[in-house]
ROSE-231057 format. One record per residue (C-alpha): x, y, z; residue in three letters; residue number from 0. Coordinates in nm, 4 decimals. Layout:
N
+----------+----------+----------+--------+-----+
:        x :        y :        z : residu : num :
+----------+----------+----------+--------+-----+
:        X :        Y :        Z :    ALA : NUM :
...
+----------+----------+----------+--------+-----+
//
This chain:
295
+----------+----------+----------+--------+-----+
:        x :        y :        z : residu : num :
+----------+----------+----------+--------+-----+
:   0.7456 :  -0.9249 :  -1.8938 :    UNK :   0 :
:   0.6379 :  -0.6152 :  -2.1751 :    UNK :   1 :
:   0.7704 :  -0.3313 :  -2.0246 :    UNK :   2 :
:   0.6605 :  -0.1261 :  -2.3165 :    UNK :   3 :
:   0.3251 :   0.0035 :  -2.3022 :    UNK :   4 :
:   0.1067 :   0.3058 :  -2.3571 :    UNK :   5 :
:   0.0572 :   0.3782 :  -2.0400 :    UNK :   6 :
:   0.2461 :   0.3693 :  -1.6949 :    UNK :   7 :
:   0.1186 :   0.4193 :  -1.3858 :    UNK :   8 :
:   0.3762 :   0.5093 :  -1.0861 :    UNK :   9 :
:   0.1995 :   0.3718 :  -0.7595 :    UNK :  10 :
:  -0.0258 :   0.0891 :  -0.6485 :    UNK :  11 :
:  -0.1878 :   0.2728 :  -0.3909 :    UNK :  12 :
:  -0.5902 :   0.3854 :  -0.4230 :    UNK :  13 :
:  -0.5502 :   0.6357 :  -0.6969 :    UNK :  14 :
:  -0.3342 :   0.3846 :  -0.9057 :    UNK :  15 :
:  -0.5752 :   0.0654 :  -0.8725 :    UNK :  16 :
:  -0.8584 :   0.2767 :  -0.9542 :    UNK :  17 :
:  -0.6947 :   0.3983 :  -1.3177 :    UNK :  18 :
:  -0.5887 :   0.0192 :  -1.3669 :    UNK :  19 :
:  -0.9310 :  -0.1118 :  -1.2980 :    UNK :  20 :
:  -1.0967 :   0.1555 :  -1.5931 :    UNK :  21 :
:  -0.7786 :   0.0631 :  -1.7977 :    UNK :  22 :
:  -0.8418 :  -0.3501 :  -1.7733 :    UNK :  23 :
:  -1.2264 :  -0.2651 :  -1.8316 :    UNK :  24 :
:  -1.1658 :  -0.1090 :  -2.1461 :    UNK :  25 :
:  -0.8575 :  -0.2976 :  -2.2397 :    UNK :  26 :
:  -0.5876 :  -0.0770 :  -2.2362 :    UNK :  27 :
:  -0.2423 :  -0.1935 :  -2.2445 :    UNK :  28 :
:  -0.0814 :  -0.0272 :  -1.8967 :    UNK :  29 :
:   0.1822 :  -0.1342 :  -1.6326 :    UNK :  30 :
:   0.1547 :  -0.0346 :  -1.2886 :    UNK :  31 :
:   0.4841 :   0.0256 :  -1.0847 :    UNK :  32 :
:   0.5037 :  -0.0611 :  -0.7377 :    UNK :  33 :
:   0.8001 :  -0.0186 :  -0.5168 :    UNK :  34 :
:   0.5891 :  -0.2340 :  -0.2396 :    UNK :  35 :
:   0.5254 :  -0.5853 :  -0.2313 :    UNK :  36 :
:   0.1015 :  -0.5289 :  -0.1902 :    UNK :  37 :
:  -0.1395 :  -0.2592 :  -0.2825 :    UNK :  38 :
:  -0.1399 :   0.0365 :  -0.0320 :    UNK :  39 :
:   0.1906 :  -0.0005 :   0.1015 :    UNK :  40 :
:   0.1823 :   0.3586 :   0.2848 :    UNK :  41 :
:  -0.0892 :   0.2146 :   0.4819 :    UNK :  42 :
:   0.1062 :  -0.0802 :   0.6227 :    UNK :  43 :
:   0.3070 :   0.2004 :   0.7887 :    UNK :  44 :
:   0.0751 :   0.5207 :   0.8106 :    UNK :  45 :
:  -0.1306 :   0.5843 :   1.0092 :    UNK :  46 :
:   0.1399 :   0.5011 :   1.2706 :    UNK :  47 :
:  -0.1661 :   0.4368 :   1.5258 :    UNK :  48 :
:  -0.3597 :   0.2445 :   1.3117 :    UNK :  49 :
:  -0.6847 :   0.4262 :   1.2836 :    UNK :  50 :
:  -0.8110 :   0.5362 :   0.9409 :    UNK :  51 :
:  -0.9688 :   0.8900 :   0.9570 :    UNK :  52 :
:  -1.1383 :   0.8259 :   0.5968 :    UNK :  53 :
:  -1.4937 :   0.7443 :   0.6990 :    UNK :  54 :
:  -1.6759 :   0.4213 :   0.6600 :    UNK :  55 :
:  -2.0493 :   0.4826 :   0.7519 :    UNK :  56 :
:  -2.2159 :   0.1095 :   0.6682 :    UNK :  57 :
:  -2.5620 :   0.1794 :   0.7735 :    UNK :  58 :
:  -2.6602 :   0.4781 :   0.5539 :    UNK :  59 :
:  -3.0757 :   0.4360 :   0.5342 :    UNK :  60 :
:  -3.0604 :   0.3758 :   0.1593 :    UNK :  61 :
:  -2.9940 :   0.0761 :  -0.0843 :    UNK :  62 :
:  -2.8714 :   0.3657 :  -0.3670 :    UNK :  63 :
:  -2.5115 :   0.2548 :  -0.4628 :    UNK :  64 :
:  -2.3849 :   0.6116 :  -0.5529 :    UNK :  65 :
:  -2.5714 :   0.7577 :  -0.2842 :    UNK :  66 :
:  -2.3862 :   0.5141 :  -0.0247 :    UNK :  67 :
:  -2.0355 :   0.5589 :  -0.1762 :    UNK :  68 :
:  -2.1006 :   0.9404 :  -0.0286 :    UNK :  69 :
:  -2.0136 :   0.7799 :   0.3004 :    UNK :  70 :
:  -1.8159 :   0.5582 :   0.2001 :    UNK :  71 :
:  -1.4354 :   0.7090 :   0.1356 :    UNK :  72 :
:  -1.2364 :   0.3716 :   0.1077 :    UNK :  73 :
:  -1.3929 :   0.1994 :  -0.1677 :    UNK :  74 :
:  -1.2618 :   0.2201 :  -0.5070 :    UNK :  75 :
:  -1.5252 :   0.2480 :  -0.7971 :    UNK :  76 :
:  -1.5868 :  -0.1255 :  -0.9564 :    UNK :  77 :
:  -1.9383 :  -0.2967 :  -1.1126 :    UNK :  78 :
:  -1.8775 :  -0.5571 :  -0.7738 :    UNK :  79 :
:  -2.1021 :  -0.5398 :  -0.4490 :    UNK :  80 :
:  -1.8744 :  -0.7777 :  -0.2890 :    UNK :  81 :
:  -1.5817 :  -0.5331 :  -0.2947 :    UNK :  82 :
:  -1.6598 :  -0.2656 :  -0.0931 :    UNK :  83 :
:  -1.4618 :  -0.1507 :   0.1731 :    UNK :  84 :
:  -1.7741 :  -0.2399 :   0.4037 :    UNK :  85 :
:  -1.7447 :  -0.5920 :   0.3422 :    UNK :  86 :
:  -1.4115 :  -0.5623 :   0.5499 :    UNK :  87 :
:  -1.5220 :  -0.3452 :   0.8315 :    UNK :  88 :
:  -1.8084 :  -0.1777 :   1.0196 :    UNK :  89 :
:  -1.6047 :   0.0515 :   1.2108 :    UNK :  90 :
:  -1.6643 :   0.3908 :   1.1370 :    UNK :  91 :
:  -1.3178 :   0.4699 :   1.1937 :    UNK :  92 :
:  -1.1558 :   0.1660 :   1.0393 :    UNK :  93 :
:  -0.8100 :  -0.0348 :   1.1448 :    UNK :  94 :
:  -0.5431 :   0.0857 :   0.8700 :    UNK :  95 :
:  -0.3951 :  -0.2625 :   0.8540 :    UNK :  96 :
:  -0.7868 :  -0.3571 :   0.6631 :    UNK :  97 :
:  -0.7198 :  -0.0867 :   0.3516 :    UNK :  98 :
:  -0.4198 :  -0.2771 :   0.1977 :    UNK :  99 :
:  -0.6045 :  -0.6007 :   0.2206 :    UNK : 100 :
:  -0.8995 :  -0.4686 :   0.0890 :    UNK : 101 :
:  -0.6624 :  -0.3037 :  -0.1846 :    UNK : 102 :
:  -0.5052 :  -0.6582 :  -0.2849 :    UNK : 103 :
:  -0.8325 :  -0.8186 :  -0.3097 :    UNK : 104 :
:  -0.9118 :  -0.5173 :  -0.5589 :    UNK : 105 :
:  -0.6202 :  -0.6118 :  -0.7269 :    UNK : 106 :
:  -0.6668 :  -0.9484 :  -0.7689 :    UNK : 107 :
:  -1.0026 :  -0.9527 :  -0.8301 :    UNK : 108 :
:  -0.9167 :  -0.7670 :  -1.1921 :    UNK : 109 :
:  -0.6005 :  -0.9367 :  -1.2311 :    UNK : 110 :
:  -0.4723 :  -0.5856 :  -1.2736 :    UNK : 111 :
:  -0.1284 :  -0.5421 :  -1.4355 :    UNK : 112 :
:   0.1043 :  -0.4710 :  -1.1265 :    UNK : 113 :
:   0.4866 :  -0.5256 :  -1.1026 :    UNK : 114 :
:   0.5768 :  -0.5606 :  -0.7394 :    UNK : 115 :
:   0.9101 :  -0.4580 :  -0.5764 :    UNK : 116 :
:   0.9769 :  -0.1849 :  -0.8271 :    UNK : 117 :
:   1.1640 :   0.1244 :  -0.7435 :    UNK : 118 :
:   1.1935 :   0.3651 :  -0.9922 :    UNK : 119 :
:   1.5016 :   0.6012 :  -0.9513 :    UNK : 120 :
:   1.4910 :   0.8101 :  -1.2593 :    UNK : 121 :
:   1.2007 :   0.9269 :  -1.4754 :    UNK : 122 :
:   1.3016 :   1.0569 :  -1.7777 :    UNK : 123 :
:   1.1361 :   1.1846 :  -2.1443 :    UNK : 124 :
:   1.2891 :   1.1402 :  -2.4597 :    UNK : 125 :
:   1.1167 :   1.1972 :  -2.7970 :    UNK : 126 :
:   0.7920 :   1.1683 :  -2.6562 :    UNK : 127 :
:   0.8351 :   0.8566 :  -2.4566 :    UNK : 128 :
:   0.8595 :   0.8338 :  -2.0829 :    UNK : 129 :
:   1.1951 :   0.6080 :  -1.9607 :    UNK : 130 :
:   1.1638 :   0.4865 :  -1.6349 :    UNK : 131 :
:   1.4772 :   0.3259 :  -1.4793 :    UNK : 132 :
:   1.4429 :   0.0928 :  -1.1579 :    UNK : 133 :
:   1.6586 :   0.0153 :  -0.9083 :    UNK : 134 :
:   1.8413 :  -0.2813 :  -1.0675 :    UNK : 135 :
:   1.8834 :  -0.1127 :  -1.3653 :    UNK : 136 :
:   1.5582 :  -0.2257 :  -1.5579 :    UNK : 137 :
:   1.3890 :   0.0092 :  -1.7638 :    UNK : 138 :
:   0.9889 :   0.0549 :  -1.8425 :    UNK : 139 :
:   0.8626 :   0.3064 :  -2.1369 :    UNK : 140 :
:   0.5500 :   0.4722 :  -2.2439 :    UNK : 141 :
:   0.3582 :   0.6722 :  -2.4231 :    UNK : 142 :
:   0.1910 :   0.8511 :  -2.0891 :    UNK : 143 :
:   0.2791 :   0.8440 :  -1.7533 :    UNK : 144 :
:   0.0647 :   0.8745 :  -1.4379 :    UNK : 145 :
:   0.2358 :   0.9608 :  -1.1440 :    UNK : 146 :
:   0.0008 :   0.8066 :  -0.8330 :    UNK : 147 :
:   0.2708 :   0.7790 :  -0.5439 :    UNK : 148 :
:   0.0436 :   1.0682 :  -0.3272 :    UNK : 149 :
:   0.3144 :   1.2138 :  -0.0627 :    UNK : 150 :
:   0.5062 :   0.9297 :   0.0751 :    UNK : 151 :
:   0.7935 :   1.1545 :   0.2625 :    UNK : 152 :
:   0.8249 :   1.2982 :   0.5672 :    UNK : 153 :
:   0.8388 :   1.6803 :   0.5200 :    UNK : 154 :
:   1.0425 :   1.8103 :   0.8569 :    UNK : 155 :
:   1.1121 :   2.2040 :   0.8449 :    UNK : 156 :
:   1.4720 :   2.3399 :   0.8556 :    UNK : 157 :
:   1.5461 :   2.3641 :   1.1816 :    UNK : 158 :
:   1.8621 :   2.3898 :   1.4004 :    UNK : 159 :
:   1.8798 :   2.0567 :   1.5778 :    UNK : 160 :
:   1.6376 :   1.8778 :   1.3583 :    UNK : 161 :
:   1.8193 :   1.6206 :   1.3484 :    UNK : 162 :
:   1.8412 :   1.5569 :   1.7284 :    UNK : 163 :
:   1.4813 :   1.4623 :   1.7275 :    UNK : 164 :
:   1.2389 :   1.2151 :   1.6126 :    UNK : 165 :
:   0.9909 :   1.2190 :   1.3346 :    UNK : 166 :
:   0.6100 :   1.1118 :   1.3350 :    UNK : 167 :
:   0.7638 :   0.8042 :   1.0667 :    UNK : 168 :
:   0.9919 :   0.7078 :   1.3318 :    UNK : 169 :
:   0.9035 :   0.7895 :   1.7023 :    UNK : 170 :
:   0.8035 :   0.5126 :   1.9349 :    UNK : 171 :
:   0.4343 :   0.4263 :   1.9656 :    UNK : 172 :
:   0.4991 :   0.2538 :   2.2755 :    UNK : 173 :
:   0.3284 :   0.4865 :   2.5644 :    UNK : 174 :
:   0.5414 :   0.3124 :   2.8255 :    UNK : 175 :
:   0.8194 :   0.4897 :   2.6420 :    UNK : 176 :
:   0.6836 :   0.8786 :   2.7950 :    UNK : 177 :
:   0.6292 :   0.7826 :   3.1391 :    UNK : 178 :
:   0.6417 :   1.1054 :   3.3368 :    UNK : 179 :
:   0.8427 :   1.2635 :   3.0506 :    UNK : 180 :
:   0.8065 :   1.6260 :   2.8690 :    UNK : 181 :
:   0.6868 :   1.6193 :   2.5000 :    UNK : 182 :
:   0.7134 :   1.8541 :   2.2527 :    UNK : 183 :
:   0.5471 :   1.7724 :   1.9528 :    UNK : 184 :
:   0.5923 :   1.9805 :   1.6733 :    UNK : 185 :
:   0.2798 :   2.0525 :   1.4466 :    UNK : 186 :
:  -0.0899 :   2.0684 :   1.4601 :    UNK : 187 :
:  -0.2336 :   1.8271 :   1.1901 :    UNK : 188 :
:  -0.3611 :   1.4905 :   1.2414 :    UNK : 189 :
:  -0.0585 :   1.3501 :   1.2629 :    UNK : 190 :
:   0.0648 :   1.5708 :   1.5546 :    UNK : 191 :
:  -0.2573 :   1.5374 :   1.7623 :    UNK : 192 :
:  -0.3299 :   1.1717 :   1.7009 :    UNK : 193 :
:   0.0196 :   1.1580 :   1.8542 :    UNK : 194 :
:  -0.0327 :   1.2930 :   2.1944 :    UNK : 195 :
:  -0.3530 :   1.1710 :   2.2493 :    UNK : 196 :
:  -0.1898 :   0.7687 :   2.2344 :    UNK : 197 :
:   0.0940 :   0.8745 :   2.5034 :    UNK : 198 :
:  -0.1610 :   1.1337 :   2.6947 :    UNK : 199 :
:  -0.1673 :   0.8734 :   2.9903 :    UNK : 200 :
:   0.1648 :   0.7822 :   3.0370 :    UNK : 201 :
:   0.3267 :   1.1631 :   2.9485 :    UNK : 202 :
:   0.3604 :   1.4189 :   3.2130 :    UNK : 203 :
:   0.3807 :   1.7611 :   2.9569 :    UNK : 204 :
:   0.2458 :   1.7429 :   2.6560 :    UNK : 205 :
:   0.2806 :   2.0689 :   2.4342 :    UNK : 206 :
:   0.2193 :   2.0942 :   2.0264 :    UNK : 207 :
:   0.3464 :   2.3923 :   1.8570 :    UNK : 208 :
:   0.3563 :   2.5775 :   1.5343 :    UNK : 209 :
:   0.3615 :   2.9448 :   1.4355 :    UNK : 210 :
:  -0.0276 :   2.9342 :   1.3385 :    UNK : 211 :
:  -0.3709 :   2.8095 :   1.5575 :    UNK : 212 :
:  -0.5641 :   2.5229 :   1.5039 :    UNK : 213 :
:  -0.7861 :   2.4701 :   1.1960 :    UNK : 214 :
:  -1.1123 :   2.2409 :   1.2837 :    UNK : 215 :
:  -1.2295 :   2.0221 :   1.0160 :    UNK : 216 :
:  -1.6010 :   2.1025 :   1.1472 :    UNK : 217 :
:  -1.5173 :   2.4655 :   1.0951 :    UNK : 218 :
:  -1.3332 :   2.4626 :   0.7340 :    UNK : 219 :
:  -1.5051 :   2.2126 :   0.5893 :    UNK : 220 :
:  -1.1451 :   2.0369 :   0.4454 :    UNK : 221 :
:  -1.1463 :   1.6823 :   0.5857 :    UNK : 222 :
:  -0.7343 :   1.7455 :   0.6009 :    UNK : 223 :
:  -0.7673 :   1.9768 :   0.9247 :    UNK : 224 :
:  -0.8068 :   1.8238 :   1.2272 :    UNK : 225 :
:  -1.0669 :   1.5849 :   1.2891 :    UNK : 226 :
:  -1.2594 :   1.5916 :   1.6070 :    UNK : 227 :
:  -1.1776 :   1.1750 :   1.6283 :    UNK : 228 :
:  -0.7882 :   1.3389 :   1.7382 :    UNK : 229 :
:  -0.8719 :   1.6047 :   1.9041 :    UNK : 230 :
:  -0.9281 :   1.4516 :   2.2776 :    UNK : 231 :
:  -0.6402 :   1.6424 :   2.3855 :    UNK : 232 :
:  -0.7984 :   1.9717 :   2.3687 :    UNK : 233 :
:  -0.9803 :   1.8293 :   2.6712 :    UNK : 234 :
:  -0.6656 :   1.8126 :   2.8724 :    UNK : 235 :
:  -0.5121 :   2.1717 :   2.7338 :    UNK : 236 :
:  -0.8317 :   2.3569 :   2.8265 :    UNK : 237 :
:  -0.9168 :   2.1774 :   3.2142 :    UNK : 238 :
:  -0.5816 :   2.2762 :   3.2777 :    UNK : 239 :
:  -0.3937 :   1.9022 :   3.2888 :    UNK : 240 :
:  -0.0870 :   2.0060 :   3.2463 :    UNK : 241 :
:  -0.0756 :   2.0094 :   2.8477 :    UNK : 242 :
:  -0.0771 :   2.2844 :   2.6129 :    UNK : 243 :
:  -0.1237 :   2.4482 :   2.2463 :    UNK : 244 :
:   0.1081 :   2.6723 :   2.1636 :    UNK : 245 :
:   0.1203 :   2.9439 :   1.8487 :    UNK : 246 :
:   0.4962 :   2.9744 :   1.8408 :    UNK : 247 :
:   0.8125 :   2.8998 :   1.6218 :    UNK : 248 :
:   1.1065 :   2.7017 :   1.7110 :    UNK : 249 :
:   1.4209 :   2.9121 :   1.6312 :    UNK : 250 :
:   1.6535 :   2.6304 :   1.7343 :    UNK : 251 :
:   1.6959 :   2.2695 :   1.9311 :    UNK : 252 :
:   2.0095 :   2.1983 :   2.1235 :    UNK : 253 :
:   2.0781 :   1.9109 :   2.3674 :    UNK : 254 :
:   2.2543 :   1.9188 :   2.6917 :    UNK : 255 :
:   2.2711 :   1.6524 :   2.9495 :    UNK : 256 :
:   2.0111 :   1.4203 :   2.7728 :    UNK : 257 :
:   1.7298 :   1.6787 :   2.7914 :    UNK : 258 :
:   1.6184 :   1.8950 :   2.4712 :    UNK : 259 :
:   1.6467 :   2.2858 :   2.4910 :    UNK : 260 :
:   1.4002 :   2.4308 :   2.2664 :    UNK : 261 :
:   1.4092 :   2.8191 :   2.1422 :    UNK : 262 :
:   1.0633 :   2.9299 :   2.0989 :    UNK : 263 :
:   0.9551 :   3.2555 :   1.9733 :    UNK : 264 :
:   0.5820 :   3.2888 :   2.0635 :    UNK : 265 :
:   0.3242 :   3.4175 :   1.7954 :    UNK : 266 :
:   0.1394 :   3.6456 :   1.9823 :    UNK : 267 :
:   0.4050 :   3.8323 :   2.1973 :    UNK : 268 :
:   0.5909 :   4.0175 :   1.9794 :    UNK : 269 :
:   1.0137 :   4.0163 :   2.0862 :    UNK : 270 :
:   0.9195 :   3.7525 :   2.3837 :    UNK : 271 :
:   1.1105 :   3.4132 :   2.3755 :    UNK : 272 :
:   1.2127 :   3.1200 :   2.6088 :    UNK : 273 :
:   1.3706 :   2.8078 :   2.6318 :    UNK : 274 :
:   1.2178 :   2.5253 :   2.7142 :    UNK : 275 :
:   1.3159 :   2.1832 :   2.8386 :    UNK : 276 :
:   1.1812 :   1.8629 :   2.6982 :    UNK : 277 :
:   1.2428 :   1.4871 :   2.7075 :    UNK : 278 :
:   1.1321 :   1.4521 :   2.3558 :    UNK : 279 :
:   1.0941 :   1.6462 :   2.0918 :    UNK : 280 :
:   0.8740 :   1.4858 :   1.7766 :    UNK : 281 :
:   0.8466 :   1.7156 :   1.4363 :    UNK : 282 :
:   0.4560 :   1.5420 :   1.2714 :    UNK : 283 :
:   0.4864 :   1.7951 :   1.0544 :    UNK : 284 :
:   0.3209 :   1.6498 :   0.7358 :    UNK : 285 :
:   0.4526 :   1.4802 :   0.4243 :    UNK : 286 :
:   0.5329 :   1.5876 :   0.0843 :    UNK : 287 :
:   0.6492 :   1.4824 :  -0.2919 :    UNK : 288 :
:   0.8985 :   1.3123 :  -0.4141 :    UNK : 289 :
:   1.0712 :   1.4834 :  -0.7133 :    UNK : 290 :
:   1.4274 :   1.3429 :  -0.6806 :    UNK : 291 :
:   1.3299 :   1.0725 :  -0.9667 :    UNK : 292 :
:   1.2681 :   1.3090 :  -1.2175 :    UNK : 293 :
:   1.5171 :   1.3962 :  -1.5024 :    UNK : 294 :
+----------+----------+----------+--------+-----+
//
């Protein structure tokens, strides 16, 4: 395989099919790198409960093509009908597991220049020319490089006793798992409420924290807030079920006797703290950038 080219794209994921579908149309001469063995390979992970949040609205009243793709925040931009993200489900809220598929037909579709099973561990520039190094040792170069990997990591805050708890990549998703239990989750995104909504029937306390309140997609207008499809467990805060929403920090996490002490210094009372016991403590507190790889 050439692994010299003008252009390298870091990423097989939405962003970096939709470059190599403009660069095969006007036949550039690219490489995609893919750590992955499909398209979308976040998504065969992420959401961990399976339920897109990018919209899908099929049925829009109009037969204008731009017009749909408004409403339409899965599909990648092609001169096809047949591949839209429609054409692979008319939920408005779609399964995840249907984006990579979708994303692979894309791919194949415009026999787009993809090297599977990549992973790049250093990114370096010399002279002008990108040097990217892979795993075993294999190196790629070009002229321009397009970084497309999004924010594949787990961002967890520095903490005391971080590492005593799980993450939102790596907590169970089985709700038998919380049976009359205590959760703390830690963090009010999507990520955090999507989480105690799918273990609100089996949990006994459910409380998400963080030092600042809740911002409402329907009130900021950034689709990255919190979407009303995860926020069913405001129901259960506000008629009093036992669950809560907390403005507070977490100074510290200890352990004792199997059960989770949390330190929690609340926003609003000035000086006041407690400790609190949980069962579980979860940090869905977002995900971030990977810069390790660069030189």
């Amino acid at each position: 395989m050439k692994t010299q080219h003008d252009y390298l794209v870091l990423g097989a994921g939405p962003a970096g099919l939709q470059l190599g579908y403009f660069f095969e149309k006007n036949n550039r001469d690219y490489l995609i790198l893919e750590r992955g063995k499909t398209p979308g390979n976040f998504f065969l992970e992420y959401p961990r409960h399976r339920k897109l949040i990018s919209i899908n609205k099929v049925y829009t009243g109009t037969d204008h093509p731009e017009r749909n793709l408004r409403w339409d925040w899965n599909s990648l931009i092609s001169d096809s009908d047949d591949l839209l993200f429609k054409n692979y489900s008319k939920s408005y809220f779609p399964p995840a597991e249907m984006l990579p598929r979708y994303l692979s037909h894309f791919a194949k579709e415009y026999s787009l220049n993809i090297k599977y099973q990549t992973s790049i561990s250093k990114v370096a520039k010399e002279d002008g020319i990108f040097i990217l190094t892979d795993s075993d040792g294999n190196t790629y170069t070009g002229k321009r490089l397009i970084i497309a990997t999004g924010v594949p990591h787990e961002m967890v805050p520095d903490i005391p006793g971080k590492e005593l708890c799980d993450t939102y990549g790596t907590h169970s998703i089985d709700p038998e798992d919380y049976i009359n239990q205590r959760v703390l989750i830690i963090g009010k995104g999507n990520s955090g409420f999507e989480t105690a909504d799918h273990i609100s029937e089996t949990a006994a306390v459910i409380h998400i924290i963080s030092p600042e309140s809740v911002e409402f997609a329907w009130q900021t207008h950034y689709v990255g807030n919190l979407r009303a499809v995860n926020n069913n467990f405001l129901d259960t805060y506000q008629l009093k079920s036992q669950n809560a929403v907390i403005d507070g920090e977490i100074l510290k996490i200890e352990k004792r006797n199997g059960q989770y002490q949390v330190h929690i210094a609340y926003t609003h009372a000035k000086g006041q703290t407690a400790v609190v016991p949980y069962d579980r403590v979860i940090f869905c507190t977002g995900f971030k950038f990977d810069n390790s790889i660069y030189d």
